[in-house]
C-alpha positions as CSV (number, residue, x, y, z in Angstrom):
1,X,0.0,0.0,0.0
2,X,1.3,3.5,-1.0
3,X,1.4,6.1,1.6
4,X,2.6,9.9,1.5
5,X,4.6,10.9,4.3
6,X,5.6,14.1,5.8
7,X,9.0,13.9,7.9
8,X,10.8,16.7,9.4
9,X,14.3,17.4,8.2
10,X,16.1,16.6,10.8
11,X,13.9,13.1,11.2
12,X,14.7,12.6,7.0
13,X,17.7,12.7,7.6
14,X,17.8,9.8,10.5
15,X,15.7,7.3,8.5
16,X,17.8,8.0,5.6
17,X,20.9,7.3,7.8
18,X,19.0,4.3,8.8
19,X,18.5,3.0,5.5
20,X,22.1,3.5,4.3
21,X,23.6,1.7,7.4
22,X,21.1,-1.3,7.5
23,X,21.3,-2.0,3.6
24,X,17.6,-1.8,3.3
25,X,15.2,0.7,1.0
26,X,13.7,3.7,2.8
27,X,10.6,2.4,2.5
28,X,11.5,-0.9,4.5
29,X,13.2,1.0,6.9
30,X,9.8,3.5,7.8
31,X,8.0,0.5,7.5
32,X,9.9,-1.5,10.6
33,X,10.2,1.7,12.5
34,X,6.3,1.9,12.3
35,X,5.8,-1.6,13.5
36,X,8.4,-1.1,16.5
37,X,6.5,1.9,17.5
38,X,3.4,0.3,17.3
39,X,4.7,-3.2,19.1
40,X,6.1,-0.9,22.0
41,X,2.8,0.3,22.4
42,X,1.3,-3.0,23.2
43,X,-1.4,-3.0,20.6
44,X,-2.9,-6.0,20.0
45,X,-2.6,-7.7,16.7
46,X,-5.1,-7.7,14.3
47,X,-6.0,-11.8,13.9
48,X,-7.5,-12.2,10.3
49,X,-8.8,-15.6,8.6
50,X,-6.7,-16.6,5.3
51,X,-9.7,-16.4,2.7
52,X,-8.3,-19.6,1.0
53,X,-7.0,-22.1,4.4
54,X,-9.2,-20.6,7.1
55,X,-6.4,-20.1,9.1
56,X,-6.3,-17.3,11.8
57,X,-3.2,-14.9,11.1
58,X,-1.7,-11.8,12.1
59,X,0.5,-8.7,10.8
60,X,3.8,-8.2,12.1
61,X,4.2,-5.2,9.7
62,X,7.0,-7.2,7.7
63,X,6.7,-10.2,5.6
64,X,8.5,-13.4,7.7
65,X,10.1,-16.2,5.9
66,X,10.3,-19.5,6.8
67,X,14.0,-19.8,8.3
68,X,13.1,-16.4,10.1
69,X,10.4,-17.9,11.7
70,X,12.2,-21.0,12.7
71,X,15.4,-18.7,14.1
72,X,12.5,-16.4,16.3
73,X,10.9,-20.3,17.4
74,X,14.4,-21.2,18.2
75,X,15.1,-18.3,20.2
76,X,12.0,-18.8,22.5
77,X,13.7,-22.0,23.3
């Protein structure tokens, strides 16, 4: 989904700085910062059926493969 967003100067140039150092697009990067504030909030997750399994899901604000998932299940070890 395409969203215009106003940012301060001073904030640009932070998420900018992000983006360069963490290798990822500027997009990625607002898009992780949104979800962090929103996690540390403690807002709770939006569950939502799969129209085609029926299986109850939820947003993260990223897309999560596989191996991610197993290295986060591993870490709860």
């Amino acid at each position: 989904m395409r969203r215009t967003v106003d940012l301060k100067p001073a904030l640009d140039v932070r998420v900018v700085d992000l983006a360069k150092n963490s290798g990822a697009s500027i997009s990625a990067t607002l898009a992780g910062l949104v979800a962090a504030g929103l996690a540390a909030k403690n807002l709770p997750p939006k569950l939502k059926r799969d129209p085609r399994s029926g299986v109850a899901t939820i947003s993260i604000g990223r897309p999560l493969s596989i191996a991610q998932a197993k290295e986060l299940a591993r870490d709860d070890d």
